[in-house]
N, C-alpha and C positions, 0 to 999 in steps of 0.2 A: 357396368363397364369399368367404372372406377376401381371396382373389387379384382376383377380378371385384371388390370396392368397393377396395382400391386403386389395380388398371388404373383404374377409374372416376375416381376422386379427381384422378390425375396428369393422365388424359384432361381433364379441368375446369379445372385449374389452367392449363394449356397454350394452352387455349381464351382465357382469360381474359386470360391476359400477350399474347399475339398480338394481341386484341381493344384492351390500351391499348397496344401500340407502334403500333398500323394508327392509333391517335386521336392518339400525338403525331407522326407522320407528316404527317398532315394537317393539323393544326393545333400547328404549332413554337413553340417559346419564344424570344418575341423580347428580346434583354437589348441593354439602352437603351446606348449606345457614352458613353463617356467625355468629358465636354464638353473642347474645343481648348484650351486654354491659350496668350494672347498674351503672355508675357513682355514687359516694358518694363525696359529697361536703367536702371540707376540710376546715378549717379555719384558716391553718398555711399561716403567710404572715405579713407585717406592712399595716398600715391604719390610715387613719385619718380623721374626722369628725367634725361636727357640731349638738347642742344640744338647746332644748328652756328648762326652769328649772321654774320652780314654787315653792318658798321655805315659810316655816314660821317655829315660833319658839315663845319663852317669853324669857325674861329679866328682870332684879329684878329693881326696883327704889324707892331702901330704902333709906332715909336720917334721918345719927344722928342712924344707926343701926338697929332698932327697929322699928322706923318709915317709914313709905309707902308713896311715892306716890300714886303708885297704879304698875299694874301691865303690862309693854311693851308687846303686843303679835304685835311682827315686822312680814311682810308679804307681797310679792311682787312676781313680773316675774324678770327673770334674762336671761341670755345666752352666750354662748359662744360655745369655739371650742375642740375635744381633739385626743390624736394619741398616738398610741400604736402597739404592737405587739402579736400576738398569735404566739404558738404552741402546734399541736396536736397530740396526741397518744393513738391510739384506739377512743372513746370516749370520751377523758379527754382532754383537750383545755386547758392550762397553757398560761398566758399573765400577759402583764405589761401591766399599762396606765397613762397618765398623762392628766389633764384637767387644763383650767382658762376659767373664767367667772365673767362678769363683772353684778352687781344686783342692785337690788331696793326694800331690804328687808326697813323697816322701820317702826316706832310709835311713836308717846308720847303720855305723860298724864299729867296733871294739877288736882292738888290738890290744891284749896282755900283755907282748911283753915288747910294749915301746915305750920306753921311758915312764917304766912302773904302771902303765896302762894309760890306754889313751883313745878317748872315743869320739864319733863326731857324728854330725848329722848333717841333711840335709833336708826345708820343707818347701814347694812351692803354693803360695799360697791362692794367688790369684794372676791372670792374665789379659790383658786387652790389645787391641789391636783397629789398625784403620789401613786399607787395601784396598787400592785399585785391582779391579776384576777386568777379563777379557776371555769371550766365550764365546762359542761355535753352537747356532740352534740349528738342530734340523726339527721342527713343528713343537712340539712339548717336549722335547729330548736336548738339551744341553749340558757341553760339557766346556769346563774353563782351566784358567790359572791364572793364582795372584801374587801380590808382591807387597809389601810396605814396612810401615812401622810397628814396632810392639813394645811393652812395658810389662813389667811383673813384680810381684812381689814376695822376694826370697828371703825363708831364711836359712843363718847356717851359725854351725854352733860347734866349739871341738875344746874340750875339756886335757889336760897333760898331767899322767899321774902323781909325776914326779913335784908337781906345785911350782912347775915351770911357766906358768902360763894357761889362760883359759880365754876360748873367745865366743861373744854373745853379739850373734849381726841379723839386724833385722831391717834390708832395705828395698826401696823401689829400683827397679834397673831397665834401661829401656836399649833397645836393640832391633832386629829386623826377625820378616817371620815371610813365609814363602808356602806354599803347597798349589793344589787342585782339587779338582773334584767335578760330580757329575752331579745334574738337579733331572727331575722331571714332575712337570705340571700334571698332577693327577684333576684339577679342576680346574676353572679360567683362574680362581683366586689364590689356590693353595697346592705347594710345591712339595715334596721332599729332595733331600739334599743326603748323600755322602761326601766325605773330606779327607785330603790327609793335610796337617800341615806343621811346615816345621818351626820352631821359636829356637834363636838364639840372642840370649841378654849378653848384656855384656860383662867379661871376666875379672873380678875383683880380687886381690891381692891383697891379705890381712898382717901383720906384725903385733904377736903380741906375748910380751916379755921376751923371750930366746926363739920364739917360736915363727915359723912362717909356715903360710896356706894358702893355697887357691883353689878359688869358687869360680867354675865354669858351670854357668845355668843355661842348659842345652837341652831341648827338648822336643822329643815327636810325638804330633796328635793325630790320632783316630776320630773324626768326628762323624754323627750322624742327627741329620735334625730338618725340622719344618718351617715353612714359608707363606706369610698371609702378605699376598699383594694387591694392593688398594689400587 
């Protein structure tokens, strides 16, 4: 008897589980999928990089005032490195940056027949800078403009055939510098950048012997370069 109400009992239970798997069969558990996540790229963080710069510019090579050589259009590749910081809110991307780059702007000219010949030159040698940035992101696409301070190191040199006079200037000059430019994030860490931007030092007036000159170191850059942000 014992054996028949156990058979029984298992018989029931069997019945029973069969009867809720046949119910979630038919009627499945639906579990809700996980909402998408849009990531938007941010650009707040420090960074530092490296740049190739392609620059030109004129330069005056008057002597005795009035008189020309002719006229310096210096022009070269340069490069260097720079590092800086953003921060964003909303849209708006506020940063500082600082560059140095060492170059190979340069020119002369020769004039025959100015005062028994008369030649001059012009060389830039290097450039640095520190700028406030302010830039528009739409997700890894940002574009900006900046503004600040700049320094360089020019030289300039003009020889007088006549044994009027000869001049030998090799100095730092410091001035403003301005442009824009567009970045985008090809990974969370690392950007590329195109630039334009413009440098102008400030204009030095030389005297020497009979002779007068002016050095205007004015200059516009082409830049293109990359961005490791930490």
């Amino acid at each position: 008897m014992t054996t028949l109400r156990l058979a029984s009992a298992l018989v029931a239970t069997a019945l029973l589980t069969s009867t809720a798997m046949a119910a979630d069969l038919a009627h499945p558990q639906v579990i809700p999928a996980a909402p998408h996540q849009n990531t938007v790229y941010n650009w707040s963080g420090s960074y530092v990089g490296a740049f190739a710069d392609y620059g030109f510019g004129s330069d005056d090579a008057s002597v005795r005032g009035t008189n020309t050589a002719g006229m310096l259009d210096v022009k070269g590749f340069g490069g260097g490195i720079h590092v800086g910081h953003n921060y964003q809110t909303g849209n708006v991307v506020f940063g500082i940056e600082a560059d140095v780059m060492m170059h190979g702007m340069e020119d002369s000219v020769t004039n025959a027949a100015l005062f028994g010949g008369t030649t001059a030159s012009a060389k830039y040698n290097w450039f640095a800078t520190v700028r406030p940035r302010i830039g528009y992101a739409i997700d890894r696409f940002m574009i900006y403009a900046t503004a600040g301070i700049a320094a360089g190191g020019v030289e300039y040199n003009t020889i007088v055939g006549d044994g009027s006079g000869s001049l030998r200037s090799k100095t730092t000059r410091f001035g403003l510098a301005a442009g824009a430019g567009a970045e985008y994030a090809i990974t969370d860490n690392i950007s590329l950048r195109a630039e334009y931007m413009y440098v102008n030092l400030e204009t030095e007036r030389f005297t020497f012997g009979l002779n007068r000159t002016t050095s205007i170191a004015e200059s516009h850059h082409i830049r293109v370069g990359a961005s490791y942000k930490f």
